[in-house]
Each structure stands twice: as structure tokens, then as C-alpha cells.
C-alpha positions in Angstrom: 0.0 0.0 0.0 1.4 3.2 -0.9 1.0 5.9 1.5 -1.9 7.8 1.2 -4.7 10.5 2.6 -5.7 8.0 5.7 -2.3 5.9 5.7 0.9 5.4 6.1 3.5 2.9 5.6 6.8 3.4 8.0 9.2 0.7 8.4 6.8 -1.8 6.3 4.0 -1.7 8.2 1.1 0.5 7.2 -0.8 2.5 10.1 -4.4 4.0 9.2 -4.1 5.8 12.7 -2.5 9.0 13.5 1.3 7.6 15.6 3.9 8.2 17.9 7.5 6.8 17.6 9.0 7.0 20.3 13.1 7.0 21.0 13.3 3.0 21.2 11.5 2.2 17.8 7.9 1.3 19.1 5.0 2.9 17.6 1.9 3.6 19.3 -1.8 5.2 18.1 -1.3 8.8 19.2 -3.6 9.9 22.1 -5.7 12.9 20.5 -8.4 12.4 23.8 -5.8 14.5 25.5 -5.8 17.1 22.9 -9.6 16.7 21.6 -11.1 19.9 24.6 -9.0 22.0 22.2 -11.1 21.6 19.2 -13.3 24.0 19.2 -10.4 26.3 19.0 -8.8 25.4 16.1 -11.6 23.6 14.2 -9.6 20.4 15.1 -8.4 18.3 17.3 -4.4 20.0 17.8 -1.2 18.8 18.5 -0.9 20.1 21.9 1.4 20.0 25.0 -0.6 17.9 27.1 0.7 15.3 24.3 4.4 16.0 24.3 5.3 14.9 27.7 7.4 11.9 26.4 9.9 14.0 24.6 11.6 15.1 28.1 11.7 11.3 29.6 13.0 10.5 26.2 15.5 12.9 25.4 15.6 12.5 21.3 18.4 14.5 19.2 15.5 15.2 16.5 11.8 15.3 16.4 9.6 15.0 13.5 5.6 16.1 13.4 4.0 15.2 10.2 1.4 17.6 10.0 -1.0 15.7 7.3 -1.2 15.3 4.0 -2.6 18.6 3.4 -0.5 20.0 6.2 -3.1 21.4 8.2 -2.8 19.8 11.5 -2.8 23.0 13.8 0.2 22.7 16.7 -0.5 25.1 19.6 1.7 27.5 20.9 2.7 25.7 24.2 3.5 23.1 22.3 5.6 24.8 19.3 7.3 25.9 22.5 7.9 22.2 23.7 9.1 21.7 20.2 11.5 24.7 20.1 13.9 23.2 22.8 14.3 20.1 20.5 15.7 20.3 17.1 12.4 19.6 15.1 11.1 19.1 11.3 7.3 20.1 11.2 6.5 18.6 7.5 3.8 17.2 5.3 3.3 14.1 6.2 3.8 12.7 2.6 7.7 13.6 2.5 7.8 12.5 6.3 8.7 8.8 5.7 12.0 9.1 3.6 13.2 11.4 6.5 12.3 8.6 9.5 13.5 5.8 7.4 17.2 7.3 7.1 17.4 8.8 10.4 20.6 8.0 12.3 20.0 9.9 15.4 17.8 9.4 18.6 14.2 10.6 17.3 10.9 10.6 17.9 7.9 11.2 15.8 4.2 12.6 15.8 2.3 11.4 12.8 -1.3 12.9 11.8 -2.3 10.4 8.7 -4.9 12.8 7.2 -5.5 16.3 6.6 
């Protein structure tokens, strides 16, 4: 399956969920409940802080967001200040996987498979 509005395919496994990567290679759905009260704010659910709490346990050299395949996942400000102390790639989720696959350093990654 090649990766697609809805999808993804990272390390040869296709995910039809929005992930997380964390530092030691496992991928999990991302939590968007603890984002979703935000909303209404935005006009959907954001990448917020109250979802980046597992960058400072795990310490990663690089973070990646993949912001959709229309790029219009909306990251609030408290967390585009989380993601200021790391050095971070905010990018369409389409060129996302390329980047990931080659990565040599610690990283971690937030994944939004749609818009």
C-alpha cells in the first residue's frame, strides 16, 4: 500500500491511525483524547502540549511532526514551544517517511495520517 490520505507505511507496516515513535522504535496510536477539549479552537483536534510529555523522559536528538497530508494539523503555541527546545522538522506528512526511514540519530515522531 502506498501511502496515502488515511495511511501510512513506516518501516513496512502501514498504520491507518495518527502515531507516535518513540526513541526506542515502538510505535503507538497517538492519544488525541488528550488534545480533543482543544477543538473547538482550532476547528480540530491540535497537536498540543498535554501530548508532548514523552519528549523530556525520552531525550531525542530530533523530532519530527508530520502535519497531514494537506498540512493542516494546527500545533498550539505551548506546544511549538515544547518543540522549540528540540531540534524539530514540522512537514507534510507525505515527505515524512524518507526522512524517518534514514534517520541515524535518537528521534521521535508525531504522525497525523490525514489532513
Amino acid at each position: 500500500m502506498k501511502d496515502s490520505f488515511g495511511s501510512i507505511k513506516i518501516f513496512g507496516k502501514t498504520y491507518k491511525k495518527d502515531i507516535i515513535i518513540h526513541v526506542n522504535g515502538s510505535i503507538i496510536k497517538r492519544n488525541k483524547k488528550k488534545s480533543r477539549d482543544l477543538k473547538p479552537l482550532y476547528g480540530h483536534t491540535p497537536l498540543s502540549e498535554k501530548e508532548l510529555d514523552f519528549l523530556y523522559e525520552e531525550k531525542p536528538e530530533i523530532v519530527y511532526v508530520g502535519i497531514g497530508y494537506e498540512s493542516a494539523l494546527p500545533i498550539t503555541a505551548e506546544a511549538q514551544k515544547i518543540l522549540g527546545e528540540y531540534k524539530t522538522f514540522v512537514i507534510p506528512t507525505l515527505e515524512i517517511v524518507e526522512k524517518i526511514e534514514g534517520e541515524k540519530r535518537k528521534f521521535a515522531a508525531i504522525i497525523h495520517v490525514t489532513c
